[in-house]
N, C-alpha and C positions, 0 to 999 in steps of 0.2 A: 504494500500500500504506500502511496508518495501522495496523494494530497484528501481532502475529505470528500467523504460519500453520502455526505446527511444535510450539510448546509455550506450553499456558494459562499463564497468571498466577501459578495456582496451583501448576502443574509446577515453573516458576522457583522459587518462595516456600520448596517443599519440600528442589527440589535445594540451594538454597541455605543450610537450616536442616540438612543433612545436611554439609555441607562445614566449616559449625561443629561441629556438636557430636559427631559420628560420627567414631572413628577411621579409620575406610574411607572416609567424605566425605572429610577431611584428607588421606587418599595419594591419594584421587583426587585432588583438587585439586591435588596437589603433584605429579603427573604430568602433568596438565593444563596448568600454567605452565611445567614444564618444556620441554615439546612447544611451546606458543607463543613462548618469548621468543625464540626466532631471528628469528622473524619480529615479534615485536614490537621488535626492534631494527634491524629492516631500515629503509632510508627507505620514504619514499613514493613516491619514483621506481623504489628496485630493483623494492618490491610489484606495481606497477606495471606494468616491464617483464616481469616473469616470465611474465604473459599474451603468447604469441604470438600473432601474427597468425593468423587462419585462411586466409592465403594460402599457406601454408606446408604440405601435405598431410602427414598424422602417420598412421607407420605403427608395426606393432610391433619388426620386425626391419629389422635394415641390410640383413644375406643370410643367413638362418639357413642355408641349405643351405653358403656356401664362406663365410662368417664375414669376417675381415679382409681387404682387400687384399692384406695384406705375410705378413702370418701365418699366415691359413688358419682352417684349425677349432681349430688350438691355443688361440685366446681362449677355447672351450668347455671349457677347465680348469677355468677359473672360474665361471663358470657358462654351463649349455646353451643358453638362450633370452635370458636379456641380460647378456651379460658386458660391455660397454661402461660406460665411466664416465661421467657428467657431472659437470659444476661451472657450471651457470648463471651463479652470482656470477662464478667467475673467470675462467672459461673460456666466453663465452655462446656460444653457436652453433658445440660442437664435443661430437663424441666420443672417446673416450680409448680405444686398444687397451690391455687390460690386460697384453698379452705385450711389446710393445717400448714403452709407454709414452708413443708417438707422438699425436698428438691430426687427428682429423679435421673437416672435410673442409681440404686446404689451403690456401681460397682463406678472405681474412680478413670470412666474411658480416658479422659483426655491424658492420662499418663499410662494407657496399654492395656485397664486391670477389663478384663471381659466377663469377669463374675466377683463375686463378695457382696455378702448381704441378701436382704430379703429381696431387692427387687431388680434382679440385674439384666441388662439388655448388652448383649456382644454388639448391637446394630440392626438384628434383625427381631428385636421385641424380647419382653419379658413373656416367659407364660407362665400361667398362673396354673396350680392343681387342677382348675378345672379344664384346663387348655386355652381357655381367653388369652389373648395375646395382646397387648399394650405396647406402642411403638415409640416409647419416647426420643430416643436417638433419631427416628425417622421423619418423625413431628420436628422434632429440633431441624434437624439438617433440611428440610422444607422450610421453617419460620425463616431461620437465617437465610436462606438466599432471598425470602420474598422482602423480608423487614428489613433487613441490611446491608446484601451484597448490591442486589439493585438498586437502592434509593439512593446507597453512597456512590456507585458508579455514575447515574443521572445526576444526583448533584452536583459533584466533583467538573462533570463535565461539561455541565451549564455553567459553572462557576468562573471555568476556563474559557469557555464560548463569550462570554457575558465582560470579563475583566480582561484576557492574554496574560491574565499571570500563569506561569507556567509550572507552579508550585499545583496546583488544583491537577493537570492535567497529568503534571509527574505520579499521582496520589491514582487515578485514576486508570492509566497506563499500567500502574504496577496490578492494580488490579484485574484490569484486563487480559494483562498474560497470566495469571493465574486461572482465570476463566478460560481460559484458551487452554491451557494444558487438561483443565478436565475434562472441556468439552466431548472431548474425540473418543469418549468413554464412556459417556450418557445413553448409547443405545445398546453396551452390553449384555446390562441386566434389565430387556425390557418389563421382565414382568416384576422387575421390584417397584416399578414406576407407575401401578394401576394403582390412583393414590387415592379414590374415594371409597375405598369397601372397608374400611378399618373400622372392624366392630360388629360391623353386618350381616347376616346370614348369606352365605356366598350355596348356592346350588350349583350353578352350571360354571366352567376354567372362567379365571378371572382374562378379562380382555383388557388388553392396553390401552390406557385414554388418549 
């Protein structure tokens, strides 16, 4: 690639002379920076990390039908389809019930452990005695790419678009080639990728969305 494929020369020139001298360029602007500097202050390593592996199968829900392990459907107070917390930074490879505050799965992934404790998930789900399967690692690595790898990638890159500082696009770029190395590995494992049955009575092979 040698020049952009998304916006002319002149698209930038314009946006850019609206951000001076137009009150509505100015709040966008001033929305726009707002939105990236988390992640312009991130390293290069967290940026980085926040690309998961595509070893890792990403679904939407953990078990929308029985919710928590411990709690149930009470987590659907908070909300009905993903009441689960994340915190990448702090917390990487865990979900948080929002009822008792407990964090899953309970084996320590982000440093190798694929079992320990009552509720452990290698990546492809806890199961429970009764066979119910709980996907939190799956859940996770779905939230993260929809809640953070792309909003920081889109922001980062309108930030860039918007000012030529080249600090935004540097942030962004590094991103990008990490997206780019996992890509070419997304259609592996296509059936880990059928991401709406989690929790639901499956009768007939699960199809690919």
């Amino acid at each position: 690639k040698t020049q952009r494929t998304c916006r002319t020369d002149a698209e930038v020139a314009t946006a850019r002379r609206n951000v001076r001298e137009t009150e509505w360029g100015r709040k966008e602007l001033r929305g726009e920076l707002a939105r990236s500097r988390r992640w312009l202050e991130m390293s290069d390593e967290a940026l980085w990390a926040l690309v998961l592996p595509t070893t890792i199968p990403r679904r939407h829900y953990v078990n929308q039908l029985h919710g928590c392990p411990v709690h149930g459907t009470a987590i659907k107070k908070r909300d009905h389809f993903h009441p689960w917390r994340i915190d990448p930074v702090g917390h990487p490879w865990k979900v948080q019930c929002p009822v008792g505050k407990e964090w899953y799965p309970s084996n320590d992934f982000a440093n190798g452990e694929t079992t320990g404790g009552d509720f452990p998930d290698d990546g492809f789900a806890y199961v429970r005695d009764d066979g119910e399967h709980f996907y939190f690692l799956a859940e996770y690595s779905e939230r993260v790419h929809l809640r953070w790898v792309r909003p920081a990638v889109t922001s980062l890159a309108r930030s860039y678009l918007l000012t030529g500082d080249r600090r935004y696009a540097r942030k962004a770029a590094i991103m990008l080639y990490r997206i780019a190395e996992e890509y070419g590995h997304m259609s592996h494992v296509i059936d880990d990728r059928a991401r709406c049955d989690c929790g639901y009575p499956r009768v007939l092979p699960r199809t690919p969305l």
